[in-house]
C-alpha positions as CSV (number, residue, x, y, z in Angstrom):
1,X,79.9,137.4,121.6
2,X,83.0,136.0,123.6
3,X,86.4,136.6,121.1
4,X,87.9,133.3,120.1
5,X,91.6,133.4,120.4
6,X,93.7,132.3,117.6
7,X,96.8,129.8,118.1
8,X,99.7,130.0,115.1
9,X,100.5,126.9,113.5
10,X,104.0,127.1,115.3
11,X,102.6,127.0,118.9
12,X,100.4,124.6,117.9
13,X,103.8,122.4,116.7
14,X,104.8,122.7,119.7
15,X,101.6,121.9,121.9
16,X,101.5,118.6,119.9
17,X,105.2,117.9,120.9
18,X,105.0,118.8,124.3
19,X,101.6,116.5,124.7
20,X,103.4,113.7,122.5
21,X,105.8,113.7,124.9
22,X,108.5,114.8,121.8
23,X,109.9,118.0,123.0
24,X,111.9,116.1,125.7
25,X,112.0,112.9,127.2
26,X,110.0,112.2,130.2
27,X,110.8,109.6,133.1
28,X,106.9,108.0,133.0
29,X,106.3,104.2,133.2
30,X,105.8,102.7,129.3
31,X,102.0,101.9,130.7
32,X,101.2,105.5,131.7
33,X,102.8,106.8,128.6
34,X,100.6,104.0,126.2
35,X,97.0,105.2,128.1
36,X,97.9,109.1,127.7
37,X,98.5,108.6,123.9
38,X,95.0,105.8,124.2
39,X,96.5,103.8,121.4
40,X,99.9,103.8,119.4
41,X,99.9,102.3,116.1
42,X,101.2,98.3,115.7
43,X,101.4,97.4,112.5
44,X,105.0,96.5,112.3
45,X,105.8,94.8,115.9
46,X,108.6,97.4,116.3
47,X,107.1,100.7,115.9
48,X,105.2,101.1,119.9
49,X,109.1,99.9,121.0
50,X,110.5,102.9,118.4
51,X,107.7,105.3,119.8
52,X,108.1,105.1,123.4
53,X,112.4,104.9,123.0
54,X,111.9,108.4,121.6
55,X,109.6,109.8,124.3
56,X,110.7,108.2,127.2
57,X,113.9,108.2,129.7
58,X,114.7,105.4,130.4
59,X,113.0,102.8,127.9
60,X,114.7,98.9,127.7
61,X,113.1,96.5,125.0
62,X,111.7,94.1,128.2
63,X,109.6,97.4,129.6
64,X,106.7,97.2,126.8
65,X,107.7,93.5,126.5
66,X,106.7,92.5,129.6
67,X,103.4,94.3,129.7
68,X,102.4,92.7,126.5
69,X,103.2,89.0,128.3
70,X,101.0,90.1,131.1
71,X,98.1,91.8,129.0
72,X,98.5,95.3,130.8
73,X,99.2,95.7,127.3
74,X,97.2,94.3,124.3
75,X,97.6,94.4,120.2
76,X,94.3,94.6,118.4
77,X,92.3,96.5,115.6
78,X,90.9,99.9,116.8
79,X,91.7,103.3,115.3
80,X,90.8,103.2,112.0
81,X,90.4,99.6,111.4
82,X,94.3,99.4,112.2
83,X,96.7,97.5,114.2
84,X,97.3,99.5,117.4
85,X,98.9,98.7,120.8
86,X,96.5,100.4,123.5
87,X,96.2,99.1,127.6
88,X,93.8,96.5,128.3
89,X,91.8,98.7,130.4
90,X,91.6,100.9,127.7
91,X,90.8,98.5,125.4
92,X,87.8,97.6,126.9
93,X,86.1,100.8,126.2
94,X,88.1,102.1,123.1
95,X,87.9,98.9,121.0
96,X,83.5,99.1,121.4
97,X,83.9,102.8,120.5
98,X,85.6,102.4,117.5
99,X,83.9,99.2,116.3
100,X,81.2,100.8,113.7
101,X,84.7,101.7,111.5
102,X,85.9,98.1,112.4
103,X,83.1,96.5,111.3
104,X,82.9,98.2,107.8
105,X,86.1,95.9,106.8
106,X,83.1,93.7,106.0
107,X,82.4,95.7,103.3
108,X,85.4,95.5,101.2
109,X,85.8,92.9,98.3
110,X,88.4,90.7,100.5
111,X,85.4,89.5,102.3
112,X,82.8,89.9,100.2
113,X,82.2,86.6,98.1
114,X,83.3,84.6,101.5
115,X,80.8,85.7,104.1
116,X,77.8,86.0,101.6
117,X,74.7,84.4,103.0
118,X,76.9,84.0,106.2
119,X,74.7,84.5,109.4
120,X,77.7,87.0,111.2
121,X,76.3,86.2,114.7
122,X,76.4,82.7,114.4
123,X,79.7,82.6,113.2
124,X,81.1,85.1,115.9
125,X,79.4,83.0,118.2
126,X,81.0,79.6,116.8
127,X,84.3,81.8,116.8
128,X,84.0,82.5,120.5
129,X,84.0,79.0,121.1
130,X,86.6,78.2,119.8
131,X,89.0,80.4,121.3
132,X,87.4,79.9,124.8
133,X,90.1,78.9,127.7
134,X,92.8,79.1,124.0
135,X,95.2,80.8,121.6
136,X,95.3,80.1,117.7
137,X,96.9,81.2,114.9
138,X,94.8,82.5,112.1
139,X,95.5,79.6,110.4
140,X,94.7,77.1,112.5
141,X,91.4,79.1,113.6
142,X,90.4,79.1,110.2
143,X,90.8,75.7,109.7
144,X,88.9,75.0,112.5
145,X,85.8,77.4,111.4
146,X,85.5,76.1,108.0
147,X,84.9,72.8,109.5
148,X,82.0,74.3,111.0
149,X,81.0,76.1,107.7
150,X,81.9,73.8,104.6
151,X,82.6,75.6,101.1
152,X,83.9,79.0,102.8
153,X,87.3,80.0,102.9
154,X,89.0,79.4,106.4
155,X,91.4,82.5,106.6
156,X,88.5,85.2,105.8
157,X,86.5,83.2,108.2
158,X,88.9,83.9,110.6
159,X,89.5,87.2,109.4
160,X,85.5,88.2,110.0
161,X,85.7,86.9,113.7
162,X,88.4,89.3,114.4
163,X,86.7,92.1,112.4
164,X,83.1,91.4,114.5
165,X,84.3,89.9,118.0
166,X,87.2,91.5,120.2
167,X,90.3,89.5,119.5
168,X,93.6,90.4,120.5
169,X,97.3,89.1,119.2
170,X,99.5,87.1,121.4
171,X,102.6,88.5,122.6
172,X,105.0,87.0,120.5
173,X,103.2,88.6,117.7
174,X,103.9,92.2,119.1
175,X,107.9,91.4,120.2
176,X,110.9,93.2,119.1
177,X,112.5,92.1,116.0
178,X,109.5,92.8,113.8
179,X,109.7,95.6,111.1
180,X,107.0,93.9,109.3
181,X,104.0,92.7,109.8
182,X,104.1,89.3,111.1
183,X,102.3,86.7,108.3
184,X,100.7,84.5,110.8
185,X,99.3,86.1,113.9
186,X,97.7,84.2,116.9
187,X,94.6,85.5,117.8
188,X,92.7,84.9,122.2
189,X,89.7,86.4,123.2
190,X,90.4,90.0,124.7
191,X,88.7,89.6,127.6
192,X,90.5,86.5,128.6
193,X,94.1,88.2,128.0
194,X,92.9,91.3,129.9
195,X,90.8,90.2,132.6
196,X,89.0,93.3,132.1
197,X,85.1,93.0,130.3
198,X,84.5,94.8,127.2
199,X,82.6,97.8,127.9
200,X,78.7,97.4,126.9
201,X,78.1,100.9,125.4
202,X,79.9,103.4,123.2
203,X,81.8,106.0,125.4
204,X,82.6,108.7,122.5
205,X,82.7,111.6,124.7
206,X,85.7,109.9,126.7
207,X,87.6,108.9,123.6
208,X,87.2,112.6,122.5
209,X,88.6,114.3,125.8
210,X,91.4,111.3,125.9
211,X,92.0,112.6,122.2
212,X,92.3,116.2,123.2
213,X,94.4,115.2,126.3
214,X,97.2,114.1,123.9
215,X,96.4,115.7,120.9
216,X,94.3,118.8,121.2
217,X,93.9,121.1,120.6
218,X,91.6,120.0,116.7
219,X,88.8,120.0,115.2
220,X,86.0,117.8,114.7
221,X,86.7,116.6,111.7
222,X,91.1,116.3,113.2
223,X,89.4,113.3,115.8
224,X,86.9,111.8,112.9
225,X,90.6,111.6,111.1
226,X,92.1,109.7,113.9
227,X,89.6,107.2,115.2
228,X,88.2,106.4,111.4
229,X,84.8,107.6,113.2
230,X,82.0,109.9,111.5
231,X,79.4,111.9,112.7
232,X,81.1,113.0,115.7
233,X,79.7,116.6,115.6
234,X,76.9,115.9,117.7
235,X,78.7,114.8,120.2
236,X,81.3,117.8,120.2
237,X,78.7,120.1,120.1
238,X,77.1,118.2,123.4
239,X,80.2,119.1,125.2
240,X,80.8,122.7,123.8
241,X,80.0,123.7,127.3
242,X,83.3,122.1,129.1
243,X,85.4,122.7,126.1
244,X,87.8,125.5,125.4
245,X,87.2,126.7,121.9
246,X,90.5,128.3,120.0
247,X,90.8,128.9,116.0
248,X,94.3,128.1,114.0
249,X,95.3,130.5,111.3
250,X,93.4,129.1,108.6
251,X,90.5,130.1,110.6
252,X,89.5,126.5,111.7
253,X,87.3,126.0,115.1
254,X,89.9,124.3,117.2
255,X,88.6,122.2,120.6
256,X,91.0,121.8,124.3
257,X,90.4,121.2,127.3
258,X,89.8,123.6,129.3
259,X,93.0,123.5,131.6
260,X,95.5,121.7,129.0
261,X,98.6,123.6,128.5
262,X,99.6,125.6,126.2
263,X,102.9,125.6,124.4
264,X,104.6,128.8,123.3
265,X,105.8,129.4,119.8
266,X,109.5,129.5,119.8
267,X,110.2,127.0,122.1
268,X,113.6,125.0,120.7
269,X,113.1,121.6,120.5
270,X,114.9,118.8,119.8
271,X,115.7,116.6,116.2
272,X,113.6,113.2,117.0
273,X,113.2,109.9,115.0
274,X,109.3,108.6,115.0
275,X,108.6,105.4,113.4
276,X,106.3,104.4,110.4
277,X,103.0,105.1,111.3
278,X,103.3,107.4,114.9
279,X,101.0,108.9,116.4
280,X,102.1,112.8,115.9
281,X,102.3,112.1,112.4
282,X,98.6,110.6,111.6
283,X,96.6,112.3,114.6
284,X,94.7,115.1,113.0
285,X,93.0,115.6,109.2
286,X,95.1,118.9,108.7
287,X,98.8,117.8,109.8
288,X,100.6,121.2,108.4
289,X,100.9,121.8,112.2
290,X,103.4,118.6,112.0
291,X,104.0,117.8,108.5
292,X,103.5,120.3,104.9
293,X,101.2,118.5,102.4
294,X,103.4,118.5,100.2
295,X,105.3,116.0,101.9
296,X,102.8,114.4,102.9
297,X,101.9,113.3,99.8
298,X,104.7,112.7,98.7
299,X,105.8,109.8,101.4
300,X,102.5,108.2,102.1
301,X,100.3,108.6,99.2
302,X,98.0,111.0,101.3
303,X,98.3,109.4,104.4
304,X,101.7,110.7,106.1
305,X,103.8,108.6,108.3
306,X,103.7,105.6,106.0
307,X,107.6,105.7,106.2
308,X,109.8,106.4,109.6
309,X,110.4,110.5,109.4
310,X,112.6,112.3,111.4
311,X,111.7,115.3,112.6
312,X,114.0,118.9,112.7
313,X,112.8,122.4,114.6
314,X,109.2,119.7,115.4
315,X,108.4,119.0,111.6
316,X,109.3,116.3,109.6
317,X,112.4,117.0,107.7
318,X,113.0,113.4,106.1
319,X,112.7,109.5,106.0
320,X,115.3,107.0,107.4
321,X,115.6,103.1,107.3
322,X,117.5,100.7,109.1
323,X,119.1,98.0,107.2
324,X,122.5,95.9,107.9
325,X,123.7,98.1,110.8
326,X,123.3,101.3,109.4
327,X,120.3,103.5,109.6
328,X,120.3,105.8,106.5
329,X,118.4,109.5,107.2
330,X,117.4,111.3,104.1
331,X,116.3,114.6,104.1
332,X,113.9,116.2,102.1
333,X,115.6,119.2,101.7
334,X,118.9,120.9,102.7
335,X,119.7,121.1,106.3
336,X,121.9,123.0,108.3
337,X,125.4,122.4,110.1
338,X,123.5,122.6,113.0
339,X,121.0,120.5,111.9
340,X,122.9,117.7,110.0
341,X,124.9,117.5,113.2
342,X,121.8,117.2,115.8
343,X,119.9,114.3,113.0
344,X,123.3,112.9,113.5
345,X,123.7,112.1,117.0
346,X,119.9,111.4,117.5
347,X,120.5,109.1,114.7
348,X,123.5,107.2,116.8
349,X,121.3,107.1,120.0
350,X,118.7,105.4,118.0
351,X,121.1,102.6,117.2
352,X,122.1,102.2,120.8
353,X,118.6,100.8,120.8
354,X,118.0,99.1,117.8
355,X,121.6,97.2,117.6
356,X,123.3,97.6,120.9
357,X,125.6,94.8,120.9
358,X,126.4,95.4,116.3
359,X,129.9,97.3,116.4
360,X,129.6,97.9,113.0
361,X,126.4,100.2,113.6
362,X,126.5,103.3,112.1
363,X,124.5,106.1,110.7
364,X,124.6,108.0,107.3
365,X,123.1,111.7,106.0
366,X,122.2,111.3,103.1
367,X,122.0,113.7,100.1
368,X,118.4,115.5,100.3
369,X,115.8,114.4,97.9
């Protein structure tokens, strides 16, 4: 039996940083950057904008802006039944793959008393209508569909046709200047902002090497964590044979690529800020390699990266917020002069972003809590 080699939890810090593009800022275009991560997370119009400024050398507001205006670029639910920013070729086969864990929304008590009796299909087909050759806001799309279904509630109406057709948000929706989620989004027909056809089948086996590509190497139950999907074993185990098989120190089976890189141990890297939400925070079930769970817990109620984190030595290290000028960093515990001093000037390059022209901008350490 072949020996399995086993990556510390410190190299594999570091492999997620170098593949998250985190360790050091890389000169790629924001549209290359977007299809090796397959999706970044868009809840709050701002975070994909906070994301790629932190990974990538140069970034300007208009570079992810523009590719949203053309539709290189689209805003939709896919990962886990979340708001995510993802290329419109990519959305055509990642929002099909992940649409069994869209489609259990349905389930929830929101909808529930609304679609009751509702025949789905003929209201996803009355749905597509009306957005053919159009844009609408959710409220005027509901409006619209409960003239077509009298008694039901128009906004989950609208709300089920973006859970079972592919609908994407306009770009105005996904523009800079949004820290929260916008209250009334206008919703097209994918296809018609893309140009590109939904694809007809379920491609799991390419969303898991796409996974691995930026987030590998994990384990089964590390992609099931990510995507929202279940039952993903099967198709692991299908591809055991072009798969490099590692175990982390807890003794988990860890998958790679076969010829994805490696990153050593005690490699320095830098302080960075990472939005609410990012990627490297919520990619894998077992984050310790990222975030402890103590912390976890404590910030996101399970769930880390509910709140922007900074992160010092490639783990998060603390929360900050932006508010009147200032962006306030607060660690979790004690940092070093070293340390206080590199959260410090990352902190004043994030500003040069997020209020270029405000001479007043400033950042503050706080005391660690």
């Amino acid at each position: 039996m072949a020996c399995v080699s086993v990556i510390r939890t410190r190299a594999l810090n570091r492999t997620l940083l170098a593949r998250q593009f985190l360790d050091e800022r890389v000169p790629l275009a924001p549209l290359a950057a977007i299809e090796h991560l397959v999706a970044m997370q868009g809840q709050f119009p701002n975070s994909p904008y906070l994301g790629l400024r932190t990974r990538l050398a140069p970034f300007a507001h208009e570079n992810l802006a523009k590719l949203l205006r053309d539709g290189a670029v689209v805003r939709s639910l896919t990962l886990r039944r979340t708001v995510h920013v993802s290329s419109g070729k990519d959305y055509s086969w990642l929002r099909p793959a992940v649409q069994p864990v869209v489609a259990t929304a349905l389930k929830s008590s929101y909808y529930a008393s609304e679609i009751d009796g509702l025949d789905l299909d003929e209201l996803t087909r009355v749905g597509r209508e009306l957005l053919a050759g159009s844009t609408l806001t959710r409220k005027e799309f509901g409006r619209l569909l409960a003239e077509r279904f009298p008694g039901r509630h128009g906004g989950r109406l609208a709300d089920t046709v973006e859970v079972t057709a592919a609908l994407t948000h306009t770009a105005q929706n996904a523009a800079w200047g949004g820290w929260r989620h916008p209250s009334n989004v206008a919703v097209t027909l994918a296809e018609e902002q893309t140009g590109v056809p939904l694809s007809e089948g379920r491609d799991l086996k390419t969303l898991i090497r796409r996974y691995l590509a930026a987030f590998g190497p994990a384990s089964v139950m590390d992609v099931q964590a990510w995507s929202g999907l279940t039952k993903l074993r099967e198709v692991t185990d299908a591809m055991r044979g072009d798969l490099r098989v590692l175990k982390g120190e807890n003794g988990t089976e860890l998958l790679d690529l076969p010829d994805a890189a490696l990153a050593e141990a005690d490699r320095p890297v830098p302080v960075r800020f990472l939005p609410a939400f990012d990627n490297a925070l919520l990619g894998h079930r077992d984050r310790t390699r990222v975030i402890s769970d103590e912390d976890r817990k404590r910030y996101a109620a399970g769930a880390a990266g509910g709140v922007p984190m900074f992160l010092v030595d490639g783990f998060a290290a603390g929360t900050w917020a932006f508010e009147a000028a200032t962006i306030t960093a607060t660690p979790t515990r004690p940092l070093t002069d070293a340390d206080a001093a590199a959260v410090l000037a990352e902190g004043a390059h994030l500003l040069d972003f997020i209020a270029p022209e405000n001479p007043d901008r400033r950042i503050v350490l706080a005391d660690p809590r």
